[in-house]
C-alpha positions in Angstrom: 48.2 -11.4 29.5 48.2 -10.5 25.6 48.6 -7.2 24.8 45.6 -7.0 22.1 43.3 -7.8 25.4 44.9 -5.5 27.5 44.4 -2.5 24.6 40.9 -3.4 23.9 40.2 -4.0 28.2 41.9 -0.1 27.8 39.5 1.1 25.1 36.0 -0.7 27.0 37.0 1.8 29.8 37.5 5.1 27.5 34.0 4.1 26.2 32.7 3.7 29.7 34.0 7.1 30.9 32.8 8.4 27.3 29.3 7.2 27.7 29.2 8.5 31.8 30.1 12.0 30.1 27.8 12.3 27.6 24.2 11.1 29.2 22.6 14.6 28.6 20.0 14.5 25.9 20.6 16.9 23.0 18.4 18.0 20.3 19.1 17.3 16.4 17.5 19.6 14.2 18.4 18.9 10.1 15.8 20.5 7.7 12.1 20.3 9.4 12.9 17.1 11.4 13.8 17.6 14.9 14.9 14.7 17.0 16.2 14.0 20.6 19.3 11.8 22.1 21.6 11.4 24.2 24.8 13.0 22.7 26.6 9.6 23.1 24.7 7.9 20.9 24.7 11.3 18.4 28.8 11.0 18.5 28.8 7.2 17.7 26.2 7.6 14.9 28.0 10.5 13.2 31.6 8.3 13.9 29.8 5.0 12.2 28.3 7.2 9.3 31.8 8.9 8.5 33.4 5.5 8.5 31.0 4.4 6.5 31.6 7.4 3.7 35.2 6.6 4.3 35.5 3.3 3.0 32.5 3.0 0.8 33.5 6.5 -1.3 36.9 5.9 -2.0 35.5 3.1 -4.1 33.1 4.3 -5.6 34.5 7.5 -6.7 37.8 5.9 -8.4 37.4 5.4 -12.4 38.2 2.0 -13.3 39.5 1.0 -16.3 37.2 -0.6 -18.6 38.0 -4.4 -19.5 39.2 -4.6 -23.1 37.0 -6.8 -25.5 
């Protein structure tokens, strides 16, 4: 067996246990919207938007030179 499958058979059962934790539905207030979810799926969409912001601003935030004429 290759070792990448046995690391990502590994990580499919941290998720499992991860999601079977977290079933409880939470409530996420941010200004005057208010919205309920199971705090799972609140983890994983904070995770996704940070790594997001992590790649995308790095990039966006360096100065470039500018080409020469």
């Amino acid at each position: 067996m290759n070792w990448k499958f046995g690391l990502i058979g590994l990580l499919a059962i941290l998720l499992a246990v991860f999601t079977a934790q977290n079933t409880e539905v939470v409530e996420v207030r941010f200004l005057f919207f208010s919205l309920e979810m199971s705090r799972a799926i609140m983890i994983f969409g904070v995770f996704v938007v940070g790594l997001l912001a992590g790649w995308l601003l790095p990039g966006l935030l360096l100065k470039r030179p500018k080409p020469r004429p």
